[in-house]
N, CA, C and O atoms as a printed pandas DataFrame, in Angstrom:
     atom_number atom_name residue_name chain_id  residue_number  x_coord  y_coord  z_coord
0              1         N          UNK        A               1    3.108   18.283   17.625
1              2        CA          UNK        A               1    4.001   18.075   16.523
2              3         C          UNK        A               1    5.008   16.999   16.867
3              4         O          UNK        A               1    5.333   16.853   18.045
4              5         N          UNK        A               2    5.425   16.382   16.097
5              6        CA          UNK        A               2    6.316   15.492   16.806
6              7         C          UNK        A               2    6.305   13.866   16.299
7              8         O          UNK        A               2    5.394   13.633   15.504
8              9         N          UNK        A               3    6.918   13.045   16.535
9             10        CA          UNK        A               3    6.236   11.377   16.845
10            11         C          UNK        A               3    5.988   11.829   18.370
11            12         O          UNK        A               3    6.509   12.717   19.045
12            13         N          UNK        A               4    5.004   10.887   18.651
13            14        CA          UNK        A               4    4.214   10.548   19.955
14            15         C          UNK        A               4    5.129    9.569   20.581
15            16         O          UNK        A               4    4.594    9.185   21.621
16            17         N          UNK        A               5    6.140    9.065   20.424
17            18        CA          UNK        A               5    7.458    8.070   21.165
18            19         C          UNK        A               5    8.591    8.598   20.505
19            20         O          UNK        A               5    8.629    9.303   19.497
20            21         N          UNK        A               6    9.618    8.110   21.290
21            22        CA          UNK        A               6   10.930    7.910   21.036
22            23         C          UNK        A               6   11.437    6.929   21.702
23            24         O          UNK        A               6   11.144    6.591   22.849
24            25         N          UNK        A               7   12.553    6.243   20.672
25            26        CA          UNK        A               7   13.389    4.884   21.454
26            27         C          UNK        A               7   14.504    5.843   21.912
27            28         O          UNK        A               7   14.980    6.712   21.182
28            29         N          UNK        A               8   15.002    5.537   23.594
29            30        CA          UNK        A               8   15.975    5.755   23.980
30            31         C          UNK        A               8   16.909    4.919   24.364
31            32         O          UNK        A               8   16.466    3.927   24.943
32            33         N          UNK        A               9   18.381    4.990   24.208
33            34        CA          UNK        A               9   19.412    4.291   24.473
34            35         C          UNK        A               9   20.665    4.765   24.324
35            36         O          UNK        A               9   21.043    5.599   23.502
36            37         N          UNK        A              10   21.457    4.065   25.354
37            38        CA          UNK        A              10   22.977    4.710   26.062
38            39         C          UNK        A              10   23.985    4.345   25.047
39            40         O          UNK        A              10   24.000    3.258   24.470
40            41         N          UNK        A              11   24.638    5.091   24.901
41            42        CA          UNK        A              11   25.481    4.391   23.535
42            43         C          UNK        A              11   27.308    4.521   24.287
43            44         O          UNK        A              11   28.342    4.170   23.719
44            45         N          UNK        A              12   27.168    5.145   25.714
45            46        CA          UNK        A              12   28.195    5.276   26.538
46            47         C          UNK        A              12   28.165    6.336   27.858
47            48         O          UNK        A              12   27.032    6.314   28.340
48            49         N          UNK        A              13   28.892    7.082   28.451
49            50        CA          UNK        A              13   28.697    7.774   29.699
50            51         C          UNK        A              13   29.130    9.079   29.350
51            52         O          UNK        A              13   29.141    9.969   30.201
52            53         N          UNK        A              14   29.510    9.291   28.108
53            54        CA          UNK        A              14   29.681   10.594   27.629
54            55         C          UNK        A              14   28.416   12.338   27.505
55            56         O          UNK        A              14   27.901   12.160   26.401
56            57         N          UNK        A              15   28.097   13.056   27.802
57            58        CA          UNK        A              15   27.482   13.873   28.074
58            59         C          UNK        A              15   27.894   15.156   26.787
59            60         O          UNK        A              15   28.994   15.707   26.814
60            61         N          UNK        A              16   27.155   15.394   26.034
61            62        CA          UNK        A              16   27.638   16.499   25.372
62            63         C          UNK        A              16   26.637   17.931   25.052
63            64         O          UNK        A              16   25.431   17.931   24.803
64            65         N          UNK        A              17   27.174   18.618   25.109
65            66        CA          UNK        A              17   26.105   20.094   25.259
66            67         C          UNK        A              17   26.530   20.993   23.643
67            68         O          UNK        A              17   27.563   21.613   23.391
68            69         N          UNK        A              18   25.180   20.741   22.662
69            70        CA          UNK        A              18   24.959   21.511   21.679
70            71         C          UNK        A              18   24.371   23.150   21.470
71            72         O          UNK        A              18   23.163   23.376   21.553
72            73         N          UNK        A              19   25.407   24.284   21.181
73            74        CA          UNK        A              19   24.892   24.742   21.513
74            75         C          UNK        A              19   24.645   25.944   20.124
75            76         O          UNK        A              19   25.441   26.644   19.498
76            77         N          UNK        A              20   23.401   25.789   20.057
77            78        CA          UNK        A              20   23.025   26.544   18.397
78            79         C          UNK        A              20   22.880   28.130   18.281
79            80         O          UNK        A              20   22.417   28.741   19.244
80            81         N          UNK        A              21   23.268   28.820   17.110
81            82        CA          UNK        A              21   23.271   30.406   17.202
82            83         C          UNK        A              21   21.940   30.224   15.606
83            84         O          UNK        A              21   22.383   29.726   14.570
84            85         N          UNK        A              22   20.652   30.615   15.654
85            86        CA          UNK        A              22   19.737   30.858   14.580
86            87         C          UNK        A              22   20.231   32.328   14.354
87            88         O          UNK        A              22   20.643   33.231   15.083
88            89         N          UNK        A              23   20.005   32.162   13.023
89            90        CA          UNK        A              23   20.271   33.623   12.176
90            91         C          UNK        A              23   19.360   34.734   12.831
91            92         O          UNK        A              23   18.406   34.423   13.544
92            93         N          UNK        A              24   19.689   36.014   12.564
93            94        CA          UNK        A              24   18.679   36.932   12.915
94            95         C          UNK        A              24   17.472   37.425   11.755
95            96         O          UNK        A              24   16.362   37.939   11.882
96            97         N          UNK        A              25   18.429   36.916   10.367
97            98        CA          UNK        A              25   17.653   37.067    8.940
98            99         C          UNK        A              25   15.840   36.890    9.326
99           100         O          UNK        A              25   15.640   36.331   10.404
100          101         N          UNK        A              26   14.703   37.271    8.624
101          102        CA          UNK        A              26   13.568   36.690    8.763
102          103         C          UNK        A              26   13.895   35.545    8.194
103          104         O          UNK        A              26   14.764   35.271    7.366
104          105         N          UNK        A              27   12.848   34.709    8.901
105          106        CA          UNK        A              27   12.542   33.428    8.302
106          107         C          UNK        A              27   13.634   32.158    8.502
107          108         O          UNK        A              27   13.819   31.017    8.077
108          109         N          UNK        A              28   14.280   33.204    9.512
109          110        CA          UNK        A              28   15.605   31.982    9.788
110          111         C          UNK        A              28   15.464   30.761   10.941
111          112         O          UNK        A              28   16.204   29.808   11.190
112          113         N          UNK        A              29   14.156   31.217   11.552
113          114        CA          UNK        A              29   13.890   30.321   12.855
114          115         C          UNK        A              29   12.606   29.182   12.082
115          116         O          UNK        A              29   12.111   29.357   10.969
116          117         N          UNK        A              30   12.331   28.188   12.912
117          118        CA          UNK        A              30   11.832   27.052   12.663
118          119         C          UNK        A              30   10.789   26.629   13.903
119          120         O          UNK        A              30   11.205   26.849   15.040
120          121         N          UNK        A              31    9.670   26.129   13.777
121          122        CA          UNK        A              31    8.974   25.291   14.571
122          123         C          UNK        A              31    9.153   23.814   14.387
123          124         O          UNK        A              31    8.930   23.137   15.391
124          125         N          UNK        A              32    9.387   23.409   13.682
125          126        CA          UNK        A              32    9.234   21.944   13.136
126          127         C          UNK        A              32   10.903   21.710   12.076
127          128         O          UNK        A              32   11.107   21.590   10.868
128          129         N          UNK        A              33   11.320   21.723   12.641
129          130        CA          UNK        A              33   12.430   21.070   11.531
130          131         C          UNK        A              33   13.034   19.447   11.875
131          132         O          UNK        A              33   13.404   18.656   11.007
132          133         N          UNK        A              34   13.025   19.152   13.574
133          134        CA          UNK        A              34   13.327   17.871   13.251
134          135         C          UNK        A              34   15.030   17.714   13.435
135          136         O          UNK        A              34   15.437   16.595   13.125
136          137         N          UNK        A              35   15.967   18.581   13.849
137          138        CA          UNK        A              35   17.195   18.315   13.230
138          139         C          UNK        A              35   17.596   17.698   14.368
139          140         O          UNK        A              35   16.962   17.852   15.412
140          141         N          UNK        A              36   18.977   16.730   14.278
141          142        CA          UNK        A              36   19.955   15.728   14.962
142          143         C          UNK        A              36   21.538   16.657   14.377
143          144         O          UNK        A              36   21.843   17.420   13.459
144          145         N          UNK        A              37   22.055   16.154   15.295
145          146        CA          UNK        A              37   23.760   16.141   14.682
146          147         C          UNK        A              37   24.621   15.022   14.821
147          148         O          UNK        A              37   24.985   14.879   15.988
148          149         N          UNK        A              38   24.828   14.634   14.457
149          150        CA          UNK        A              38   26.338   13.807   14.660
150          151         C          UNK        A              38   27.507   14.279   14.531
151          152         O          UNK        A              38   27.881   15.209   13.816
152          153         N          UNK        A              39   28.226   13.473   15.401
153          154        CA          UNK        A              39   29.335   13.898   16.040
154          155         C          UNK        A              39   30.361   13.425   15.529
155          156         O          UNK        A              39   30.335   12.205   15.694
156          157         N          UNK        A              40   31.356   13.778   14.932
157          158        CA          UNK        A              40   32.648   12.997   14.367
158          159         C          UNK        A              40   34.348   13.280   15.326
159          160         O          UNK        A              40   34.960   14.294   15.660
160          161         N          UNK        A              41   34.506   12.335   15.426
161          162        CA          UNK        A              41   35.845   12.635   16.387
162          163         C          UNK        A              41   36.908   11.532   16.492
163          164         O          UNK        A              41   36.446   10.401   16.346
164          165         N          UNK        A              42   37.768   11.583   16.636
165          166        CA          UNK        A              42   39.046   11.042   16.427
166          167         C          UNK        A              42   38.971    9.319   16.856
167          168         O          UNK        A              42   39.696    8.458   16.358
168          169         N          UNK        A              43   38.053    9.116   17.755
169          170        CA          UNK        A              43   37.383    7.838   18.080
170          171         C          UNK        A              43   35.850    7.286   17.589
171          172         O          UNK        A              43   35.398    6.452   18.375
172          173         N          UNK        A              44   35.366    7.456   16.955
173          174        CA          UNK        A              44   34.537    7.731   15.762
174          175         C          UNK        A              44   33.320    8.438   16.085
175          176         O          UNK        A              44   33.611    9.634   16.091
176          177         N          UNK        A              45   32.061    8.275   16.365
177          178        CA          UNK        A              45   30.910    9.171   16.193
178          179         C          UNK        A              45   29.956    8.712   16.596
179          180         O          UNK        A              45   29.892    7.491   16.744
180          181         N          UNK        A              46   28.555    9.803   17.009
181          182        CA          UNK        A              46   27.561    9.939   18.099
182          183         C          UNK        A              46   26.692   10.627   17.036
183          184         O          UNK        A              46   27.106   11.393   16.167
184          185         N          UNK        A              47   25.559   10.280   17.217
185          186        CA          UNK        A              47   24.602   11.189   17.073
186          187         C          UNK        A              47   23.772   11.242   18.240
187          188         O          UNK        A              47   23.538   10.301   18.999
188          189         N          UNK        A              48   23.271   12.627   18.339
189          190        CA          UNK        A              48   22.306   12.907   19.260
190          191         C          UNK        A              48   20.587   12.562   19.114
191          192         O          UNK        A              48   19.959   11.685   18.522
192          193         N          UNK        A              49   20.279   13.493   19.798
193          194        CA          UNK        A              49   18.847   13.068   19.305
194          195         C          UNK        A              49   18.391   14.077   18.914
195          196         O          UNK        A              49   19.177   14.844   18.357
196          197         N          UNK        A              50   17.021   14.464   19.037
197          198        CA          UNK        A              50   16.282   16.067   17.803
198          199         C          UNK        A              50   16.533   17.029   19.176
199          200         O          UNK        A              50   16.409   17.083   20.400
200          201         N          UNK        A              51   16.945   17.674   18.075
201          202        CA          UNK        A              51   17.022   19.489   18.908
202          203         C          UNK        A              51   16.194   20.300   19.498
203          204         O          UNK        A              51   15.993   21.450   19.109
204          205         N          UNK        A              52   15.735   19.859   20.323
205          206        CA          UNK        A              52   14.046   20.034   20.941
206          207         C          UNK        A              52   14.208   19.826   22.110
207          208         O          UNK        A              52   14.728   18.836   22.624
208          209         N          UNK        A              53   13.781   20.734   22.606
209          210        CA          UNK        A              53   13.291   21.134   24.009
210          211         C          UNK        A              53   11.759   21.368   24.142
211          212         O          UNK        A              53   11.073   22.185   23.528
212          213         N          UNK        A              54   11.330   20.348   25.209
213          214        CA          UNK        A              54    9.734   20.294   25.258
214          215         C          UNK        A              54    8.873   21.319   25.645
215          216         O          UNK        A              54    9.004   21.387   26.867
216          217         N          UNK        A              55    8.055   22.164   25.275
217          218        CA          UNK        A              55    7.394   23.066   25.939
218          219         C          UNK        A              55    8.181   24.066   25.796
219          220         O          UNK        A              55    7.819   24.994   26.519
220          221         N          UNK        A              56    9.191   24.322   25.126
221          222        CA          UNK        A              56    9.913   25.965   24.669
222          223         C          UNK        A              56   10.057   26.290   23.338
223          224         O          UNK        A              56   10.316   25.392   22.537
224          225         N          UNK        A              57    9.940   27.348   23.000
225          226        CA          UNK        A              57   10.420   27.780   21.640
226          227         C          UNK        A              57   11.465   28.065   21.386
227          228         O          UNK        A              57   11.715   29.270   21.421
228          229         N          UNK        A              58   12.404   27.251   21.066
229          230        CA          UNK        A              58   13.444   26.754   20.429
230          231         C          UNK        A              58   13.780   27.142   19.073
231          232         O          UNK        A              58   12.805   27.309   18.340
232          233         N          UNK        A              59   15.185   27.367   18.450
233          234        CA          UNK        A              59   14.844   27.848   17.477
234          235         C          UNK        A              59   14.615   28.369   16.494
235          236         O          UNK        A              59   14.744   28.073   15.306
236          237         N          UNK        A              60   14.002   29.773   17.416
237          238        CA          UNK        A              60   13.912   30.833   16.867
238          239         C          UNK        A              60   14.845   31.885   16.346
239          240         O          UNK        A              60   16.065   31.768   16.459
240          241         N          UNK        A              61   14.297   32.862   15.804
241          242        CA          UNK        A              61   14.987   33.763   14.943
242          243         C          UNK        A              61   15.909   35.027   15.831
243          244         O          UNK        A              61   15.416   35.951   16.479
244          245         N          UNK        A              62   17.581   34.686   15.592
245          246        CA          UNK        A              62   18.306   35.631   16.832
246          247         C          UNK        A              62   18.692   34.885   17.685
247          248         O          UNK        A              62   19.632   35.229   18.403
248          249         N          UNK        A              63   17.938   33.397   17.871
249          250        CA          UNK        A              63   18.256   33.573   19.213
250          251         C          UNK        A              63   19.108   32.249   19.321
251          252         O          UNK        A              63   19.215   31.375   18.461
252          253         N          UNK        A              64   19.738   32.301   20.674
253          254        CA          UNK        A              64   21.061   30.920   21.208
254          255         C          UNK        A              64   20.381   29.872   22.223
255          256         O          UNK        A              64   20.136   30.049   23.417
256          257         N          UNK        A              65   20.164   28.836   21.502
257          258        CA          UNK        A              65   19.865   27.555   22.273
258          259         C          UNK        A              65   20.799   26.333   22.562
259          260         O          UNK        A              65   21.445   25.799   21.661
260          261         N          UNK        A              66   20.845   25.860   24.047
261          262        CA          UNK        A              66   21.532   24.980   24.437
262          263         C          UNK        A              66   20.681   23.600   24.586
263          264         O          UNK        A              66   19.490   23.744   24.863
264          265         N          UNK        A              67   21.124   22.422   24.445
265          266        CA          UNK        A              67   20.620   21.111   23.855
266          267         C          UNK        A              67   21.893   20.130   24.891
267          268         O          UNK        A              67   23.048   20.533   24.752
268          269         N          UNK        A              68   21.737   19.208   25.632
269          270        CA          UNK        A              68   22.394   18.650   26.598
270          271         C          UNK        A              68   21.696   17.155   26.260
271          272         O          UNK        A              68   20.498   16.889   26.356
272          273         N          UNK        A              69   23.161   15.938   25.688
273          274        CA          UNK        A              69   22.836   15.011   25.517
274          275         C          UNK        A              69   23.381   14.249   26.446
275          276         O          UNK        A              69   24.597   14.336   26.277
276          277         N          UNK        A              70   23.096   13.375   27.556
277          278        CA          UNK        A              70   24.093   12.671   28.541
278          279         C          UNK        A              70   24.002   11.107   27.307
279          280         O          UNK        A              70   23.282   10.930   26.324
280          281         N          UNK        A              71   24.734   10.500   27.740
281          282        CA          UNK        A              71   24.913    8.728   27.264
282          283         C          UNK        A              71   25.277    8.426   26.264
283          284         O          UNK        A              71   24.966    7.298   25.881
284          285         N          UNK        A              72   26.042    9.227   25.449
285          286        CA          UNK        A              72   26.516    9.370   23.987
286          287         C          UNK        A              72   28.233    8.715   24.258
287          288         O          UNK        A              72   28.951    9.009   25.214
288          289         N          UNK        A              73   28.561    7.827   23.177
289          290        CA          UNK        A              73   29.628    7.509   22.289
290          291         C          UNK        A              73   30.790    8.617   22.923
291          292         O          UNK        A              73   30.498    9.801   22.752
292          293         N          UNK        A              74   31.771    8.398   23.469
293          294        CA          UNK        A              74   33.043    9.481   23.374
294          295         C          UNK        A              74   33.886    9.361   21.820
295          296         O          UNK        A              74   34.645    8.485   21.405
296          297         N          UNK        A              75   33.480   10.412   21.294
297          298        CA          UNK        A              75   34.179   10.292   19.687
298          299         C          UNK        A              75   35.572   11.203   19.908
299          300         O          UNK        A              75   35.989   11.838   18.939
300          301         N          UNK        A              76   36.374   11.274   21.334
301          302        CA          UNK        A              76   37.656   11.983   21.079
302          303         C          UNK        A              76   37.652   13.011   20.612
303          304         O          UNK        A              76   36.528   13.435   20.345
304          305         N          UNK        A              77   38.791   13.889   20.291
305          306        CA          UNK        A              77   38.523   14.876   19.342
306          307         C          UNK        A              77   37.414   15.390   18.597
307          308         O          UNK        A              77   36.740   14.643   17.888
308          309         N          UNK        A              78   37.248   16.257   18.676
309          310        CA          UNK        A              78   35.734   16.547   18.353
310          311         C          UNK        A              78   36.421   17.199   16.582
311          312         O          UNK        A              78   37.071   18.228   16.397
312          313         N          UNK        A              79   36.093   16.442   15.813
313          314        CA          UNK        A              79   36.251   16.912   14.321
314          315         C          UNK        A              79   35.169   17.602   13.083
315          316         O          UNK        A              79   35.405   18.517   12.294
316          317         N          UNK        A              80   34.548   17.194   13.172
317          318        CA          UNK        A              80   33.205   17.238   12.350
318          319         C          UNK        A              80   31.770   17.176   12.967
319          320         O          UNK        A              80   31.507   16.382   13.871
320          321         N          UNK        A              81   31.046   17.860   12.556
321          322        CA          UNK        A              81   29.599   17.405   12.522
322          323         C          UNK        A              81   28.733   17.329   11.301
323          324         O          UNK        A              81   28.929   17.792   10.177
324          325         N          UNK        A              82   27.768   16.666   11.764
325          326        CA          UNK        A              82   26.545   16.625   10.288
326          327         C          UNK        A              82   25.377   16.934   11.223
327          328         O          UNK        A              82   25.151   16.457   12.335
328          329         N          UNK        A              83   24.632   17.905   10.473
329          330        CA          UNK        A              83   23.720   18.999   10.981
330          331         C          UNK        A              83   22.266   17.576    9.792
331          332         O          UNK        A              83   22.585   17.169    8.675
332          333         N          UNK        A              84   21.128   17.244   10.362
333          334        CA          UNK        A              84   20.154   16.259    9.705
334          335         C          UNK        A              84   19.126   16.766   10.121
335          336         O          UNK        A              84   18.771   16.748   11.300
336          337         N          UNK        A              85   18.399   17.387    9.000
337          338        CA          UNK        A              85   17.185   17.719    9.030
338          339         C          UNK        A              85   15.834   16.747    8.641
339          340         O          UNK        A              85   15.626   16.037    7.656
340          341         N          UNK        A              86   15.224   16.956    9.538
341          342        CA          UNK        A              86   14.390   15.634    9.257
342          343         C          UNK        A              86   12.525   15.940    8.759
343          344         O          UNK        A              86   11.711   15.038    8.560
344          345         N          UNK        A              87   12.241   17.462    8.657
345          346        CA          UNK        A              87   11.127   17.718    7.923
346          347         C          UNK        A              87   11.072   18.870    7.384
347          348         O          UNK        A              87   12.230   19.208    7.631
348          349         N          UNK        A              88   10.546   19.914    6.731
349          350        CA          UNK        A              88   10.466   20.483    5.945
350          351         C          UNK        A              88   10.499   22.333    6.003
351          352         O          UNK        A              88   10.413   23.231    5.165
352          353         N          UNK        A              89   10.635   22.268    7.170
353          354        CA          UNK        A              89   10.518   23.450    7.503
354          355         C          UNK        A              89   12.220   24.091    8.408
355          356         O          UNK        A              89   12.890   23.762    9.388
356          357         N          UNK        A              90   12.275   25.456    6.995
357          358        CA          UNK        A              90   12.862   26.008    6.714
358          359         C          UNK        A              90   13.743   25.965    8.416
359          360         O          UNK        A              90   13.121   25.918    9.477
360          361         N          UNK        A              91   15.093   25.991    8.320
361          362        CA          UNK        A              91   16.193   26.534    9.786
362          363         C          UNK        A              91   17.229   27.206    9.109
363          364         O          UNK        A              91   17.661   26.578    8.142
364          365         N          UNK        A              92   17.706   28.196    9.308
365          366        CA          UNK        A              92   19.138   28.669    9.351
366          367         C          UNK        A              92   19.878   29.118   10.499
367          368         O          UNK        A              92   19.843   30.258   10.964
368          369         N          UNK        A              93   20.575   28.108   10.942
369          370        CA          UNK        A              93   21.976   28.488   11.712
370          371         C          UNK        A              93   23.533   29.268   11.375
371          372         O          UNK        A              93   24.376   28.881   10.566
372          373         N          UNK        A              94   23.585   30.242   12.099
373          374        CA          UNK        A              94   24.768   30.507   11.742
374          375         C          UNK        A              94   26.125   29.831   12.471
375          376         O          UNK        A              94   27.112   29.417   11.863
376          377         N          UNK        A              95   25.986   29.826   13.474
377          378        CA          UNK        A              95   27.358   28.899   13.862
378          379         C          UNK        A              95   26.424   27.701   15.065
379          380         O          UNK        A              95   25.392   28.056   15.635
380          381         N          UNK        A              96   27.098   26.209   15.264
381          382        CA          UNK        A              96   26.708   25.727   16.820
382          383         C          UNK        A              96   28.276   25.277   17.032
383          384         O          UNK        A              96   29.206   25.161   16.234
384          385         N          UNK        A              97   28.179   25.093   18.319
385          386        CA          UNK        A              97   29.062   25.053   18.942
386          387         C          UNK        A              97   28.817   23.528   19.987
387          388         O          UNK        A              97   27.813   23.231   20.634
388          389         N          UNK        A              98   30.397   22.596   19.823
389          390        CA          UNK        A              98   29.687   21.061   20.473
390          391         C          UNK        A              98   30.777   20.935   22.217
391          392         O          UNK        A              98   31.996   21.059   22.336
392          393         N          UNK        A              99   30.214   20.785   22.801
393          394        CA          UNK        A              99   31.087   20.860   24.363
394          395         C          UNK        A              99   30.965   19.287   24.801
395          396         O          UNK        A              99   29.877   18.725   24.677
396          397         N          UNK        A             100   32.010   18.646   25.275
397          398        CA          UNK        A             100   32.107   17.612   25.618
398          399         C          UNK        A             100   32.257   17.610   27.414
399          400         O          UNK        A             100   33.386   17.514   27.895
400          401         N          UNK        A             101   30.945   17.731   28.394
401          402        CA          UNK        A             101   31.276   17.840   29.930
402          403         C          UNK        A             101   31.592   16.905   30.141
403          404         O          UNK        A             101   31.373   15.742   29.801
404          405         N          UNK        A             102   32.521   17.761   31.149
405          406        CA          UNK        A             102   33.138   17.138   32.511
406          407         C          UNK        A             102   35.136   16.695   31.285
407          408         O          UNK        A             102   35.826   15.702   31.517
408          409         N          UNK        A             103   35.373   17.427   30.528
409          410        CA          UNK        A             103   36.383   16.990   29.404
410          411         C          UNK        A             103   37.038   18.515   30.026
411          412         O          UNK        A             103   36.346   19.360   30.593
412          413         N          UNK        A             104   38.801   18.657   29.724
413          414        CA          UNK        A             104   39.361   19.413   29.593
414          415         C          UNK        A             104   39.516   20.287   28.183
415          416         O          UNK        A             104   39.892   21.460   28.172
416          417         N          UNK        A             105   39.105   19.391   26.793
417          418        CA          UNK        A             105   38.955   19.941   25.650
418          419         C          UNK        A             105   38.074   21.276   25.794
419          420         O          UNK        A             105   37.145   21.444   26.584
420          421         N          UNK        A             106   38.544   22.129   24.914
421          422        CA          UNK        A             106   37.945   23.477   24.674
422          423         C          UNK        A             106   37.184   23.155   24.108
423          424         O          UNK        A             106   37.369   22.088   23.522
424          425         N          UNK        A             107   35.741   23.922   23.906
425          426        CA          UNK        A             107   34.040   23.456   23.118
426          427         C          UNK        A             107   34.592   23.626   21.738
427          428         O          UNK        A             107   35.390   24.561   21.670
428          429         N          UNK        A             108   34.382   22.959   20.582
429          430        CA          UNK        A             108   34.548   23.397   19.248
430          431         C          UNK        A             108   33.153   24.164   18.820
431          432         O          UNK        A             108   32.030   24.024   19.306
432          433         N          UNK        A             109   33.672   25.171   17.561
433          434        CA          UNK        A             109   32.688   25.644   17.747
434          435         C          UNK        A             109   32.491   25.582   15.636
435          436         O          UNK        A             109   33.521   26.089   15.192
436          437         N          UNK        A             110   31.989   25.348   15.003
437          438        CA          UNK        A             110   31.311   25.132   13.593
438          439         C          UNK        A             110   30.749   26.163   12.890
439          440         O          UNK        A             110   29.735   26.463   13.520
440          441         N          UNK        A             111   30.875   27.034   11.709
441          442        CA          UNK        A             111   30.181   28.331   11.674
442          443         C          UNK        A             111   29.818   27.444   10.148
443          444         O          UNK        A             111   30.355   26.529    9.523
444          445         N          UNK        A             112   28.294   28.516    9.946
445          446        CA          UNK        A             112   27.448   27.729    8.999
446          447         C          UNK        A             112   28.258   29.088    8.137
447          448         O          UNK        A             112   27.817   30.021    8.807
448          449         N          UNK        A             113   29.091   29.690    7.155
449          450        CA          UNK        A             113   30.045   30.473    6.558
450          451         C          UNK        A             113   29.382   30.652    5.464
451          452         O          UNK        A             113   29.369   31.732    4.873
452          453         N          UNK        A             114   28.528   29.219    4.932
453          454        CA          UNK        A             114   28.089   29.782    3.524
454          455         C          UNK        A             114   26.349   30.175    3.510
455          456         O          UNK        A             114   25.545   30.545    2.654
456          457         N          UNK        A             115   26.308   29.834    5.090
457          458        CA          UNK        A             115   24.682   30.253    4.843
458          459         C          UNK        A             115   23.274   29.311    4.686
459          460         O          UNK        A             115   22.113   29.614    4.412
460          461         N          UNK        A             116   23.933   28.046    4.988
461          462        CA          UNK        A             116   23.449   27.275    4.137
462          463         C          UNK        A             116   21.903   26.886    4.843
463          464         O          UNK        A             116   21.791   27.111    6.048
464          465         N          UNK        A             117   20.799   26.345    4.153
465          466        CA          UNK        A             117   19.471   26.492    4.945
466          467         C          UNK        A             117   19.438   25.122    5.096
467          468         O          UNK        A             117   20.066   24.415    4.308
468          469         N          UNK        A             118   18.562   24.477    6.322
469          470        CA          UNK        A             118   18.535   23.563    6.627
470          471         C          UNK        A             118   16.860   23.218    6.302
471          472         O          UNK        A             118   16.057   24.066    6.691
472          473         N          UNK        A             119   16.181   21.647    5.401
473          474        CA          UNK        A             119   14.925   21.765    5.152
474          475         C          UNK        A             119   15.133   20.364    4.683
475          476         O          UNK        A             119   16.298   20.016    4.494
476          477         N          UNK        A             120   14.037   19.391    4.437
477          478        CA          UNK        A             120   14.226   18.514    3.309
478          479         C          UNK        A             120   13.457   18.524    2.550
479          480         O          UNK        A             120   13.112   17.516    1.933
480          481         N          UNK        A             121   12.821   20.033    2.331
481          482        CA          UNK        A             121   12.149   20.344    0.935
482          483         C          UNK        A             121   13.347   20.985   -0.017
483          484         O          UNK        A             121   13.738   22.130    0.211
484          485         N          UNK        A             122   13.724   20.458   -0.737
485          486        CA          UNK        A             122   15.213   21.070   -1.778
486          487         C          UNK        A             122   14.775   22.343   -2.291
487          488         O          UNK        A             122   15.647   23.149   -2.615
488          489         N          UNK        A             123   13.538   22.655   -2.417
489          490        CA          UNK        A             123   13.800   24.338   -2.658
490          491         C          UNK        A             123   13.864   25.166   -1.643
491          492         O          UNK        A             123   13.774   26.392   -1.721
492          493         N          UNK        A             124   14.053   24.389   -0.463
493          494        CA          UNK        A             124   13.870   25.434    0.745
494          495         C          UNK        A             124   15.709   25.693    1.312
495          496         O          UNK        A             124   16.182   26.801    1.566
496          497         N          UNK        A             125   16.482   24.352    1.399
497          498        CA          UNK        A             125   17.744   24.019    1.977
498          499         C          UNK        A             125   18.081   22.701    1.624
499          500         O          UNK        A             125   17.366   22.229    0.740
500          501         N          UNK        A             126   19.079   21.879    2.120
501          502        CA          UNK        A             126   19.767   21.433    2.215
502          503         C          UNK        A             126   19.158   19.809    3.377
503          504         O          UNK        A             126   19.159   19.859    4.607
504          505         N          UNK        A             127   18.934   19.179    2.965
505          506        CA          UNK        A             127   18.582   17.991    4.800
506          507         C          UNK        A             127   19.466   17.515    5.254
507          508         O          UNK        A             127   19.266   17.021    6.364
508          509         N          UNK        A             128   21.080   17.385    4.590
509          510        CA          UNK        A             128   22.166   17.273    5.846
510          511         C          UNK        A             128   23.140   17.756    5.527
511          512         O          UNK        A             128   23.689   17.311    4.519
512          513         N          UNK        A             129   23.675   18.733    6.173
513          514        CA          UNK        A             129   25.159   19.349    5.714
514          515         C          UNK        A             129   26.314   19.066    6.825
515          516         O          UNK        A             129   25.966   18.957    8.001
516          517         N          UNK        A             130   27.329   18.976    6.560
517          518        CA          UNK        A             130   28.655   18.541    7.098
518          519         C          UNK        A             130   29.616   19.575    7.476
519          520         O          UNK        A             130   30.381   19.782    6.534
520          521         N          UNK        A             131   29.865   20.294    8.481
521          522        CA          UNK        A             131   30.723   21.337    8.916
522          523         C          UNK        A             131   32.353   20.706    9.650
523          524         O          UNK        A             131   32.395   20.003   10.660
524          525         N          UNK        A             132   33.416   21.104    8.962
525          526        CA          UNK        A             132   34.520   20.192    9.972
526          527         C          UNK        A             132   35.393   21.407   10.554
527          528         O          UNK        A             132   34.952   22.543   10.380
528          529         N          UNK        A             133   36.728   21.216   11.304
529          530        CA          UNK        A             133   37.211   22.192   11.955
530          531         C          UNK        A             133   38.230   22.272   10.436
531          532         O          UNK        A             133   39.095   23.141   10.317
């Protein structure tokens, strides 16, 4: 599943650790969704790359996955994110949480409050939603 490549590149020396809570609801976990976040912060913004971990099931329904981006943009203050879904299959998160290592800042942490489903089939969810502090 997947593209068969990815372009990689340093966008700075910043390191940041995403860390996602999937609903316990059925149907709340995903094989294929594809999602990125970007990062919004007081010095402007990062996106990461897809939320995927190779060879694990990721994800899933209940459960807490951690996602570790090194070479990212320092966006300061961590203010906002945008949650980007990039294929069709159904995700619901209830809260993630964004950590900036090797930073004295406390991790912010984002709660999905209204529920909202992540898909870019429109009867399924939503393909990018915006959570701020």
């Amino acid at each position: 599943e997947g593209p068969d490549h990815a372009k990689l590149c340093k966008e700075g020396d910043t390191s940041y650790v995403i860390t996602t809570t999937t609903a316990s609801k059925k149907w709340a976990g995903t094989d294929n969704i594809w999602a990125s976040v970007e990062i919004e912060g007081s010095n402007g913004q990062t996106e990461t790359g897809i939320l995927d971990k190779a060879h694990e099931d990721d994800l899933e329904q209940g459960q807490n996955d951690k996602f570790v981006f090194p070479g990212m943009h320092d966006v300061g203050l961590i203010q906002c994110i945008i949650v980007t879904a990039r294929e069709d299959d159904m995700w619901l998160f209830t809260e993630m949480t964004v950590q900036k290592l090797g930073s004295s800042e406390e991790p912010v942490t984002f709660h999905n409050s209204a529920g909202t489903r992540m898909s870019t089939d429109s009867n399924e969810g939503v393909s990018s939603l915006k959570l701020c502090i």
